[in-house]
N, C-alpha and C positions, 0 to 999 in steps of 0.2 A: 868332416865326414860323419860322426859320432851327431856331432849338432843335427846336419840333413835328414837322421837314421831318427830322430827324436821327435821331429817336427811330424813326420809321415808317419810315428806311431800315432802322434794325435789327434792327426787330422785323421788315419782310421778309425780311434775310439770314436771320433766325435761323429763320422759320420754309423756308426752303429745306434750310437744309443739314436740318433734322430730315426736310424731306419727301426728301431725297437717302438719310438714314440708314435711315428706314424703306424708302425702294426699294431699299436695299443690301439690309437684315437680310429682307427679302421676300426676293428674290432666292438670298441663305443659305440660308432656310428650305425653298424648292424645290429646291434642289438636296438639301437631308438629305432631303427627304422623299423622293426619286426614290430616292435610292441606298439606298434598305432595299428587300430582295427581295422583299416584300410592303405593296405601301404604306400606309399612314396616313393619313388626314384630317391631326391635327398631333396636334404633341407634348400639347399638354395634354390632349385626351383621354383620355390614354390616363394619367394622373395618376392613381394611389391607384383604378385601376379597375382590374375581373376580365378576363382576357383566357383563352381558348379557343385561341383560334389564335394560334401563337409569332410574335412580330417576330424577326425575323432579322437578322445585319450580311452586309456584302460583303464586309468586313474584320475587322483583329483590332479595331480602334478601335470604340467604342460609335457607333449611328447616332442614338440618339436620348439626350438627356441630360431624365432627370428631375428636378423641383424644385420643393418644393409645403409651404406650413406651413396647409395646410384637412384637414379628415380627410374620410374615408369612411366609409360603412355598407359593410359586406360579408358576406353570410355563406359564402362563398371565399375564396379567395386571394382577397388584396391586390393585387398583382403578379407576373405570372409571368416569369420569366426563362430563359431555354435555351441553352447552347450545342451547334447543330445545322449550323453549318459546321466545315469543318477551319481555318479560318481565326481560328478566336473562339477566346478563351482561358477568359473565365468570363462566364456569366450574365449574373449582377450584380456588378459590381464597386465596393466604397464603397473610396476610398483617403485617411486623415488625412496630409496632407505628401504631397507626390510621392516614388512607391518605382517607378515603373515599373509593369510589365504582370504579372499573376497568373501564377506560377512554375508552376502546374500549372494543368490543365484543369478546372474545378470550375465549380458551379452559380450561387456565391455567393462573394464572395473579397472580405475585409477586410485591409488591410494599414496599417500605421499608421507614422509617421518622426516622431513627436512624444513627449516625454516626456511620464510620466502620461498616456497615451491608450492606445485598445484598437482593432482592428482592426474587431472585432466584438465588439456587446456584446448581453445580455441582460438584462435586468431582472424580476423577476417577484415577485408579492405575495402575502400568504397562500400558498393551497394550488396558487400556478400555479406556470408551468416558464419559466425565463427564456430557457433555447435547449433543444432535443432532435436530438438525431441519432438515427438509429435506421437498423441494417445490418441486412440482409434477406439470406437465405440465406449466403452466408462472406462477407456486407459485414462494414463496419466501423460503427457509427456514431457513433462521437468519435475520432478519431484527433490525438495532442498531439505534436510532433516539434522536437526541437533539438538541437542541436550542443555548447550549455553550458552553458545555462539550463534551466529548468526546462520538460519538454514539459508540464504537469497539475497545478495548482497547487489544491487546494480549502483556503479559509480562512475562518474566522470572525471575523468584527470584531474589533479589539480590545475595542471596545465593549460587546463580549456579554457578556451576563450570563445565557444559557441554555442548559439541556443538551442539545447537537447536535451536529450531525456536520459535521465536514469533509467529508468525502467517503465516500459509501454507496455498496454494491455491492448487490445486491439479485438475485437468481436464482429466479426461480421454474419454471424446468424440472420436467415433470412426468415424467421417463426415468428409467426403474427399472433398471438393471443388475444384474450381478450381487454387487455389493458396496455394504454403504454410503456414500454421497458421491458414488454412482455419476453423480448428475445434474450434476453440476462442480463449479464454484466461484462464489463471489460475489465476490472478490478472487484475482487470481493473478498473483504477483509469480515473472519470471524474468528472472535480471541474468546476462551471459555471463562474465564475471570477477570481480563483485563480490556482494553478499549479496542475496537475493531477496526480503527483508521485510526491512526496519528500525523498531524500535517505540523509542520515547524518551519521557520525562517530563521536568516541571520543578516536580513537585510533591511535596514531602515523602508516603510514605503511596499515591501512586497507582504504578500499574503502568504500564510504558514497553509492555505488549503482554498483553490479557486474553481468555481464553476462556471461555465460556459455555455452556451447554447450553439454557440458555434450562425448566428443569422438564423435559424430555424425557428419558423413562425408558430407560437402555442409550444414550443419546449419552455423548459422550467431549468435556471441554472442550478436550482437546487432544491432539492424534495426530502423532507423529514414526518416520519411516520412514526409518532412518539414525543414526550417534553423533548421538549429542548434548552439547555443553560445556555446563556452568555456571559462571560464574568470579563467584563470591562463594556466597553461603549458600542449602542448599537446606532447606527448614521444608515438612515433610510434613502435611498435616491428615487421618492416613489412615492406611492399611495401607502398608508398601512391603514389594512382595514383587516375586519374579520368575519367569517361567511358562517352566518345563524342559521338555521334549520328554521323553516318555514313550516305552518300548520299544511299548508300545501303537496307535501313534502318536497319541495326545493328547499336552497339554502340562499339565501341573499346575504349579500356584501353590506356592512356596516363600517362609515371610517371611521376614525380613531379623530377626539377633538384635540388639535395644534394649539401650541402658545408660542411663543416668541423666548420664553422664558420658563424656568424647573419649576413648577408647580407642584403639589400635590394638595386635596383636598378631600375634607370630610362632611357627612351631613347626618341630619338628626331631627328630631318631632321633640319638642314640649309643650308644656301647658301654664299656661298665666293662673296666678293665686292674686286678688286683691290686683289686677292690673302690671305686675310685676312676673319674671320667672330668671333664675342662676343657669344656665347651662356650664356644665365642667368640660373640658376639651379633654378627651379619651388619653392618658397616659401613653398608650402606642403610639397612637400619631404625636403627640407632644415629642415623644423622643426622636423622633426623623425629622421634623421640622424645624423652622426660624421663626418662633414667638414672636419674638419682641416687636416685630409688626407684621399682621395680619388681617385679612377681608372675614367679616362676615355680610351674610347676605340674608333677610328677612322674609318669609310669606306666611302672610296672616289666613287662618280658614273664616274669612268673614268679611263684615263691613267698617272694620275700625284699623286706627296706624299703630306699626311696631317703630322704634327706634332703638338701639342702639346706647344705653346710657353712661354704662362704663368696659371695658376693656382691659383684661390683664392675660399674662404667661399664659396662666390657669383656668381661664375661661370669661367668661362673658356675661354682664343683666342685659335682662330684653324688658324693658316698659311700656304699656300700651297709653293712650293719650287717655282713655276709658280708667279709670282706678278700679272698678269694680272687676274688669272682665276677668272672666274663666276659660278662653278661648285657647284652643292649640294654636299653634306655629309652628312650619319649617323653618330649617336654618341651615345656612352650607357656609364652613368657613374655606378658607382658600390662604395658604403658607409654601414660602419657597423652601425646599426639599434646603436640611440643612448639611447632607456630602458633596454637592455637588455646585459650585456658583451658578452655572447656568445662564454664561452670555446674551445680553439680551440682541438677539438677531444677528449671534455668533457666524462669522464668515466661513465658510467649510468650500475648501474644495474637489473638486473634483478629480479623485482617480482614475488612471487611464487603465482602459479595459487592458490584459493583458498580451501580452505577444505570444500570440500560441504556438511552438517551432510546427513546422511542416509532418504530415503524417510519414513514416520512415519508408523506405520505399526496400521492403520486408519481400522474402522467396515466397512466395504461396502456392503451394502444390494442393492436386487434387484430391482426393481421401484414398486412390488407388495409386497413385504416385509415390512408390517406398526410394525412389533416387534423393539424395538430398547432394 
């Protein structure tokens, strides 16, 4: 009986303090709902529902805390969010780990203090879009910023096994200028002291950075306004020529003379003493070339014959059949470049243009279309 009498005291305490705890957390709950500048019925309401008119805070602190694993039908927003005092810092704000209050003013503000987590995330399947930003007149709409790290990271699985893109730019401006390209760019890279594109491979056979024309008659796979370096081999599948300015003022195309083999050569004016003259081969050229056999080639300014008498490293006599003459001559010597062997009518084949994956088949809404 004593035991029965023991049990029923405690089941009374316990149900007091719960009825104490609930007239606390009542108590709580009116005073959150007082302090938002337009009040609420309550928090759950307002769970995974549309809202027209903005909740507001008093402060920078959130006045109302949402929390809900049910879903909703909508065909709007989900939730809307505002920051419309000077007091608020963002919207909505999701934080993984405590990092403090939203560093700037924003609508939406994710921050994360846990490894392998994401501030904000998007997820999207097939032909959908896991986040979109979208800047309207000089907005922005993805801005990525940091200090050491990476601000724009676009990656494929390692997993993958398809051909796609890291990361697409995509321009469809319809502004005709006066030049072609006139409508922008779909990528534009500009770094204040270091290189504004960087392309890399890890693949035997593919190219670290490729241009296309995509079949468009009169495009240019690739346009450079400025030197250009090459540092390793350049393999032409073309014409190489170069477009001279004309007295006219057009420019005409001049090709480039072909060998079969690395050549390089130089040329020179002297003059015969007693029928005889030394030419020295230019120390520069001497150092990038193969001596030990090379072309000269003779033109006399006259009516008599040059030959050729001896030959070494370091230059050359020219003798005229005349022993007297005082005559000039040209001369052009001709030496195989000595970095390079330089196959003679070396076999090169042909690489196959690339596989371009298919354009993405991306949301595109109108410039008054704010639904995403």
């Amino acid at each position: 009986m004593a035991e029965s009498n023991n049990q029923n005291e405690t089941a009374e305490k316990t149900w007091k303090r719960r009825g104490l705890f609930a007239a606390a957390w009542a108590t709580v709950m009116g005073v959150v709902l007082r302090e938002t500048s337009q009040p609420v019925q309550a928090a759950a309401s307002l769970q995974f529902a549309d809202t027209t008119t903005p909740v507001t805070n008093t402060s920078s602190a959130p006045t109302v805390i949402i929390a809900s694993d049910t879903s909703y039908t909508s065909t709007g927003s989900v939730f809307t969010a505002q920051t419309i005092v000077s007091g608020a810092m963002a919207g909505l704000q999701g934080v993984c780990g405590l990092r403090g209050p939203a560093p700037i003013r924003c609508g939406v503000f994710g921050d994360t203090g846990e490894a392998a987590s994401a501030g904000v995330y998007g997820n999207a399947n097939s032909d959908t879009i896991g986040v979109v930003g979208r800047g309207e007149s000089a907005g922005t709409g993805v801005l990525g910023q940091s200090l050491s790290g990476l601000p724009i990271l676009g990656q494929v699985a390692p997993g993958s096994n398809a051909n796609t893109i890291a990361i697409y730019g995509l321009n469809y401006s319809t502004y005709t200028g006066p030049t072609p390209g006139a409508g922008g760019f779909a990528i534009y890279g500009l770094c204040a002291k270091g290189h504004g594109l960087v392309g890399a491979t890890a693949t035997a056979g593919a190219a670290a950075v490729v241009g296309a024309t995509n079949g468009v008659a009169g495009a240019y796979a690739a346009a450079f306004y400025g030197p250009v370096i090459v540092g390793g081999d350049l393999t032409v599948f073309g014409a190489k020529s170069a477009a001279v300015p004309h007295p006219d003022g057009t420019k005409c195309r001049l090709y480039c003379v072909e060998s079969p083999e690395s050549w390089f050569e130089d040329f020179g004016k002297a003059q015969l003493e007693c029928g005889e003259a030394d030419v020295l081969i230019d120390p520069d050229f001497a150092a990038v070339v193969n001596l030990d056999d090379y072309h000269v080639f003779l033109t006399s300014y006259g009516d008599y014959e040059l030959t050729v008498s001896e030959q070494t490293p370091s230059g050359f006599r020219v003798r005229a059949k005349d022993t007297a003459s005082t005559n000039r001559f040209s001369w052009r010597v001709v030496a195989k470049r000595r970095d390079i062997a330089g196959s003679r009518f070396e076999r090169v084949t042909t690489p196959p243009e690339p596989m371009l994956p298919p354009v993405p088949n991306v949301w595109i809404g109108s410039a008054s279309d704010r639904r995403v």
